[in-house]
C-alpha positions in Angstrom: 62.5 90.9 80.2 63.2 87.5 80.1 66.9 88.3 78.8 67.6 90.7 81.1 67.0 88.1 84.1 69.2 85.3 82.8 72.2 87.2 82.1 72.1 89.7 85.0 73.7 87.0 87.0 76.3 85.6 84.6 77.6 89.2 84.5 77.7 89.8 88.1 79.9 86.5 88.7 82.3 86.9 85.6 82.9 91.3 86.8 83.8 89.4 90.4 86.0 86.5 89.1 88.0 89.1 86.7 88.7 91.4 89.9 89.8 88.5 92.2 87.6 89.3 95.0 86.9 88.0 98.4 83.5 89.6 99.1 81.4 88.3 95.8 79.8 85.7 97.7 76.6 87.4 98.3 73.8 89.0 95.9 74.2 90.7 92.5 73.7 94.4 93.7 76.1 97.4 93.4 76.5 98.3 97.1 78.0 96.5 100.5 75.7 95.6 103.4 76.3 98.8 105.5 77.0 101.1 102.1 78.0 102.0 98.7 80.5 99.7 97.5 84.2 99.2 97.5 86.1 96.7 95.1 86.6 93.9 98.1 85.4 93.2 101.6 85.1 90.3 103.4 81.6 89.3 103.8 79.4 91.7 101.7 76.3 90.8 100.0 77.5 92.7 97.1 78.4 91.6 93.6 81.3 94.4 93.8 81.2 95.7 96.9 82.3 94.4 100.9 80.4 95.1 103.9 81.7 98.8 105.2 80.6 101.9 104.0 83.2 101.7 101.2 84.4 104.0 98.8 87.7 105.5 97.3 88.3 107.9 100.1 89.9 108.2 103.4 93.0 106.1 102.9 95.6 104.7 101.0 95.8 102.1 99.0 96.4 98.9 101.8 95.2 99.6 105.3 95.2 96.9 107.3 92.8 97.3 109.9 89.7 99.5 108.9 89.9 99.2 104.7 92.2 98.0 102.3 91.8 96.5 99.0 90.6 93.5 100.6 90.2 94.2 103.9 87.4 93.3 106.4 86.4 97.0 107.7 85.2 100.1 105.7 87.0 99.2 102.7 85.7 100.1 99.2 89.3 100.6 97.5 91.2 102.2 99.7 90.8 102.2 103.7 92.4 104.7 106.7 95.4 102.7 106.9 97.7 104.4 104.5 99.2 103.7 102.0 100.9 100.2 103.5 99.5 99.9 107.0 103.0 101.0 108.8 104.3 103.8 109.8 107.7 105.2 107.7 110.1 105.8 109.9 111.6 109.8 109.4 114.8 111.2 108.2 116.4 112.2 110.2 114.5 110.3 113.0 112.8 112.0 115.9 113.8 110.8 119.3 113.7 108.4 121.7 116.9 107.4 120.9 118.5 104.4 122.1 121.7 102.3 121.4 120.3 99.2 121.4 119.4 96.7 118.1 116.2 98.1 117.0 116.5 101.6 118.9 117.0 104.5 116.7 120.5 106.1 117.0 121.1 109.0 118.6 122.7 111.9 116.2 126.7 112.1 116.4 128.6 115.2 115.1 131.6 113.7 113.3 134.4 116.3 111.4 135.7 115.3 107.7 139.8 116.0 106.9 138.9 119.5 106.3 137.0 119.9 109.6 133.6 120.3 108.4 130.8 119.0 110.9 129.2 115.6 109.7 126.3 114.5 111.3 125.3 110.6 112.0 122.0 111.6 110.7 123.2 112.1 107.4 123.1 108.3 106.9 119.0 108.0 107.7 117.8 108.3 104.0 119.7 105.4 102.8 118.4 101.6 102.7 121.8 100.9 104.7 124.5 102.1 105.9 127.9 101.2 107.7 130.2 103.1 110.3 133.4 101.4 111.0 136.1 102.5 113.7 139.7 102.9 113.4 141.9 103.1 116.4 145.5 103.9 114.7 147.3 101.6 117.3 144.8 98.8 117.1 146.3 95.7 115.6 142.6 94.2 114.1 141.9 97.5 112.7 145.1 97.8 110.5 144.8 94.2 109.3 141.5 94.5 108.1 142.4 97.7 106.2 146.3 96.3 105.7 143.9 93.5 103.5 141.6 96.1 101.8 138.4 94.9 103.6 136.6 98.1 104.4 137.1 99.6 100.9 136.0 96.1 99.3 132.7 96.5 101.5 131.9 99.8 100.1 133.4 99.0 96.7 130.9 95.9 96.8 127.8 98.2 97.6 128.5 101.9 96.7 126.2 101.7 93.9 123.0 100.6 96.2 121.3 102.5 98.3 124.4 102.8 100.6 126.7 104.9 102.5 129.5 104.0 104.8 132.1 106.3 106.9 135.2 105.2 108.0 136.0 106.4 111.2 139.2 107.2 112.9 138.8 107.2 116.4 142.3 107.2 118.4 145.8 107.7 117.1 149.0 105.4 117.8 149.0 107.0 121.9 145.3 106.2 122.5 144.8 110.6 122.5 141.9 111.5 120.4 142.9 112.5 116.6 142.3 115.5 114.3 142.0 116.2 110.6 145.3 115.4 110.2 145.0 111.6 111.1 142.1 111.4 108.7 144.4 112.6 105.6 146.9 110.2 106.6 144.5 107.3 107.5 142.7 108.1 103.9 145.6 108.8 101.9 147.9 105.8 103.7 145.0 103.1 102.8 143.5 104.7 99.3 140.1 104.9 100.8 137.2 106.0 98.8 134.5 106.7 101.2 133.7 108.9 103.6 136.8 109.1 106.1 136.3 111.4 109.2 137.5 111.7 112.6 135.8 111.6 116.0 137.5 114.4 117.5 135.3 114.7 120.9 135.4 110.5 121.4 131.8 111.2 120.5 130.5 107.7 119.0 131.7 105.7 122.3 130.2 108.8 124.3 126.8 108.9 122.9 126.6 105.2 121.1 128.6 102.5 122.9 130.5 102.1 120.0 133.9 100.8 120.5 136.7 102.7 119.0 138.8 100.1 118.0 137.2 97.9 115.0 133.6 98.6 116.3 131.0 97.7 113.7 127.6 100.0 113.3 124.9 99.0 110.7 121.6 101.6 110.4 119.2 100.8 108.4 116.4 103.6 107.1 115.5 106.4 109.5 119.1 105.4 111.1 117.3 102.6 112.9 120.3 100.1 114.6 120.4 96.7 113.2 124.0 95.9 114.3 126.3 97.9 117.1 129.3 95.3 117.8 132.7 95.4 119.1 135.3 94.2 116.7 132.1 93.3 114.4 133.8 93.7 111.0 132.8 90.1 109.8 129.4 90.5 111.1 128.6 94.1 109.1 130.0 92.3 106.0 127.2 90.0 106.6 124.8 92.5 108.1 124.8 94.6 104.7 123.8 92.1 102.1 120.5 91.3 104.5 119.1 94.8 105.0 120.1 95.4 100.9 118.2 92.4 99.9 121.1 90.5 98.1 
């Protein structure tokens, strides 16, 4: 008997050192004060356990407000919060909409150079994507692809978690294009990505987005982190941000 007193201690402190726990201060027992016990809580009298009810049910792995694997509410190992405390945004997005910074877009139907409908949306599973506009009889727009900077940009990130549409928008008269400006606008500057055509003048309809070298950068769930007006420079510096480079 006299053994099993000494070390019962020892053990208790070393099992709570090896897990890195925040709730160990208290006595050697198995179980929190208001239940059986989790790996961590904040103020338990526990050797293992914190001081909710506990447990490996009811959550995921890293709630933040009523469990966690160190959190201060009915933790054990994993609380009601979910999996990472925040809500993931969905694909594509429910509404509201919005065209504001932080607002999720609203969907666009855009048509390829064979005519088949293309939806905005399409873009929402990807870590980040790019929409630039090309008016045929806007000066800026034909020296930034005249230079090869829109196909660099996709060149640079095609093999992330990426996507990016190049949009013609208005022909040489300012009258809205078809599928035969997009051949030409795809074939005249060798472009790789997604071209399409905004036959209905549907992006500065529904968006704000400016025909003529407008700049649109979504992040996940098509969530707007840049809408800009002759914006090229910024989504080049946009992009690396919301890819983590």
């Amino acid at each position: 008997m006299l053994v099993t007193r000494v070390l019962r201690r020892p053990v208790a402190l070393v099992f709570c050192a090896a897990l890195a726990v925040t709730g160990c201060s208290g006595n050697e027992g198995g179980g929190g004060s208001g239940g059986g016990g989790g790996v961590a809580g904040s103020s338990g009298t526990g050797g293992t356990a914190g001081s909710g009810t506990g447990g490996g049910a009811s959550g995921g792995s890293a709630g933040t407000s009523t469990g966690g694997a160190a959190g201060s509410g009915s933790g054990g190992m994993a609380g009601a919060g979910g999996s990472s405390g925040t809500t993931a945004l969905g694909c594509p997005p429910a509404p509201p909409y919005g065209t504001q910074v932080g607002d999720l877009a609203p969907d666009v139907t855009l048509y390829d150079c064979d005519g088949n409908a293309v939806q905005l949306h399409s873009l929402c599973a990807h870590q980040a994507a790019a929409v630039y506009t090309f008016a045929i009889w806007c000066p800026v727009c034909k020296a930034h692809m005249d230079n090869g900077e829109p196909q660099a940009l996709y060149a640079q990130y095609q093999n992330d978690d990426f996507d990016m549409f190049v949009v013609v928008t208005q022909t040489a008269t300012g009258a809205l294009p078809d599928e035969t400006h997009c051949v030409a606008t795809r074939d005249a500057y060798n472009l790789k990505m997604p071209v399409l055509v905004d036959k209905d003048g549907a992006l500065e309809k529904t968006l704000g987005l400016s025909v003529n070298s407008g700049a649109l950068a979504l992040s996940h769930g098509a969530k707007i982190e840049l809408l800009q007006s002759y914006g090229f420079d910024a989504l080049s510096q946009k992009l690396p941000e919301l890819l983590g480079k």
